[in-house]
C-alpha positions, 0 to 999 in steps of 0.5 A: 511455478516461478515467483515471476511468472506467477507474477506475469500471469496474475497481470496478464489476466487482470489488466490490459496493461504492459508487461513492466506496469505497476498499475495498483498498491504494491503492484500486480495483485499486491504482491510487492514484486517487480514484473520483469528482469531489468535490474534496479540500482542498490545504491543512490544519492542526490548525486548517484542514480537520480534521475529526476525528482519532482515536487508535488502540489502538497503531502500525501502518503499514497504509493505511485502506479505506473502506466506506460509512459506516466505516473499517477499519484494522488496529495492533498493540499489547502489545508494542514499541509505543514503541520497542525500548527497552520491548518488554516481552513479545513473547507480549503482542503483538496485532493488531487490526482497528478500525472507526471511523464515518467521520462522527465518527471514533468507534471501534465496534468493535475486534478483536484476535488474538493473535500466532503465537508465536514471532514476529520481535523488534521492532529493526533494520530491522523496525522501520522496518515492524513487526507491522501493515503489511498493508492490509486488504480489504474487498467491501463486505459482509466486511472480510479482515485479514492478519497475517502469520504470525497469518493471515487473519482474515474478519470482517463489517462488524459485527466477527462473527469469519467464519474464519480461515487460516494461510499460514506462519510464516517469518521474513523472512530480510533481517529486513525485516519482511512487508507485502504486502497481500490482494486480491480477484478475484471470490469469490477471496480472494488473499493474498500470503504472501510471507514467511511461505510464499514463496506466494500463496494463492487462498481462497472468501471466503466459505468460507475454503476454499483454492482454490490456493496458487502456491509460488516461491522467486523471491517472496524480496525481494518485499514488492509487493501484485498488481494485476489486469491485464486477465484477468491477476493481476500482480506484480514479483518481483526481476528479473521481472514475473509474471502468474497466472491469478487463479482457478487460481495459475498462472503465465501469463507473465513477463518480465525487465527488472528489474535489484534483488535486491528489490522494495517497491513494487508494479506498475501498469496500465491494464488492457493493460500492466503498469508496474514498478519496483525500487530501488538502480539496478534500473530500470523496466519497461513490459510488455504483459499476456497471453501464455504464458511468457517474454514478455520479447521480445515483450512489453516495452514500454520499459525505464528506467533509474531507479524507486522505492525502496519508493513505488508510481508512480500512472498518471494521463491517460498519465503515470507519477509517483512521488516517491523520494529528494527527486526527483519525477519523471514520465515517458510511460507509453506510451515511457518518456520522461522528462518531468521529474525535479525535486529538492524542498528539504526542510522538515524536516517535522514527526517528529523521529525516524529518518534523514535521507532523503526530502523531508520529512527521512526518520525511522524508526520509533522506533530503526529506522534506514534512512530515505526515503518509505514511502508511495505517492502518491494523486491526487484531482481532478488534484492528487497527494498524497505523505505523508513518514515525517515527516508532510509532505503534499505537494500536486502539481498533475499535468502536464507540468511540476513545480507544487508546490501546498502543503505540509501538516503536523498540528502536534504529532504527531511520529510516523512516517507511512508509511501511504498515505492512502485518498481518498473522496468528497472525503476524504483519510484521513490515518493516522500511526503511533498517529492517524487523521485525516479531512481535508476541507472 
């Protein structure tokens, strides 16, 4: 089966949407793939191929969906919204739902919720994430917003409030922040709670009422969004990969394999076989969706010894590629084998805030510290794209030897981009912290 049409079919089979949306965290079951043909630019400017850029109410680093005609994306405003150094009063702070028409990038209506108090403070690392990192979801005729211990907000697609959920009110113990975004399963609301409750919970979408929550301590140090594999609802926790019955919350399988005490990213398929991956020398880990309890030995598909620190790899015509730490690298999905692994020299990139790692320099968010590429690749039409926190969009084209195609920046805005871009249509949506930007021909 093509990468395309397996594509088409998880969409067609999940969403009542159209052929071209991008409706969830790196799209259609998070494979980070476009779901059609029409080709997107490999080159831009401020003066090449923008066809519009619009700004946001305040920062956020969420990726924005695409339903139909419109674009959702969530930020937050009130308090910390320039740097630590003006806080301001954190009872202020605010999270906002935004839908903006995709043809012009007006803003049509803005929805905002106060935060749960009392709420983490803005510094440190949690800066390098802040109070809007989730992605919103949407099937086409509801868009559902997570924020984090404020809950889950259900709204239609004309702004009417629907309901709303708690899930918990935890702080990050590592101080890190929450960030895992929800997902849908037919009628099945799921919204990993990782934080704020160590929980996954299933809810009616329609009702809000909660059908399951799965508690683990062993979601503490995960920050990934599952994915549907097969009959099979998937997620990296650190030292494992897990499957849950998606209509009930139980837990079907797992394995070991993974070596870190935490995991960013989030796992792929191809709909049989599960790809994971861990930070700090955690390695990767291919397993075989299905089964009942430790799977570890008849399950394991291949291990490796390297991954990504906080990227999702994307699965493209049998081949794995993620860019982490200035290193591109792609390997065979079905043994493990190293196909390249290619250093790219910096540019320096656009932002000139934050630390010094990543391909386009590093940059943290305003006084946070730490450093590296926080947004996960995408590909259109055979060509990857790959966003730097300093706002260099590389395009790769995807093969069996490293091709850098061009290298793209928006002059004049310094800000920090960590969002992963959404694709539709021959459309790349480009979000920085404050801006949104539609590129395309």
């Amino acid at each position: 089966m093509s990468t395309r049409l397996s594509v088409l079919l998880l969409l067609s089979t999940s969403f009542t949407l159209g052929a071209a949306d991008w409706p969830r965290f790196r799209g259609p079951n998070g494979s980070g793939i476009a779901p059609d043909d029409k080709p997107v630019p490999v080159e831009w400017s401020a003066t090449k191929n923008l066809k519009w850029k619009t700004d946001l109410p305040g920062p956020g680093s969420s990726s924005p969906i695409v339903v139909g005609d419109r674009i959702f994306v969530t930020c937050w405003s009130g308090y910390a919204t320039d740097g630590p150094q003006s806080a301001g009063d954190i009872t202020a702070l605010k999270r906002h739902l935004i839908c903006v028409e995709r043809a012009t990038g007006k803003i049509l209506w803005d929805r905002s919720v106060a935060a749960k108090q009392p709420e983490e403070r803005y510094g440190g690392m949690f800066a390098q994430n802040g109070y809007a990192s989730h992605t919103p979801v949407s099937d086409g005729k509801s868009v559902f917003a997570f924020f984090g211990k404020s809950g889950v907000h259900a709204f239609d697609l004309e702004g009417n409030a629907r309901w709303q959920a708690d899930v918990g009110d935890w702080d990050d113990r590592r101080g890190w922040g929450s960030a895992s975004s929800p997902v849908l399963h037919g009628d099945v609301l799921i919204v990993p709670a990782l934080v704020e409750s160590q929980a996954m919970y299933g809810f009616d979408k329609i009702t809000g009422k909660q059908l399951w929550k799965a508690p683990s301590e062993g979601f503490a140090g995960t920050w990934g969004t599952p994915v549907l594999a097969g009959a099979d609802l998937a997620i990296a926790v650190p030292g494992e990969v897990w499957g849950f019955n998606p209509d009930t919350g139980k837990l079907r399988w797992y394995a070991t394999g993974l070596q870190s005490d935490s995991v960013c990213n989030s796992v792929v398929t191809d709909g049989s076989a599960v790809f994971a991956m861990s930070e700090r020398g955690g390695g990767s880990v291919a397993i075989k969706a299905g089964g009942k309890g430790d799977v570890s030995a008849t399950n394991t598909l291949w291990t490796g010894p390297n991954g990504s620190r906080i990227a999702t790899p994307v699965l493209y015509d049998g081949r794995l590629y993620w860019i982490s730490g200035s290193i591109a690298t792609c390997r065979d999905a079905k043994t493990g084998s190293e196909i390249y692994n290619e250093r790219i020299e910096s540019t320096g990139g656009t932002s000139q805030q934050g630390g010094n790692q990543g391909f386009g320099g590093g940059g943290g968010r305003r006084g946070g510290g730490g450093g590296g590429d926080y947004a996960s690749p995408v590909v259109s039409n055979g060509h990857l794209y790959h966003v730097s926190r300093r706002g260099e969009v590389l395009v790769v084209k995807l093969g069996p030897k490293f091709e850098l195609i061009s290298r793209n920046t928006i002059e004049g805005d310094t800000s920090d981009h960590s969002a992963t871009p959404a694709i539709s249509n021959g459309q790349l949506f480009l979000r920085s912290a404050k801006t949104l930007y539609c590129i395309g021909e």
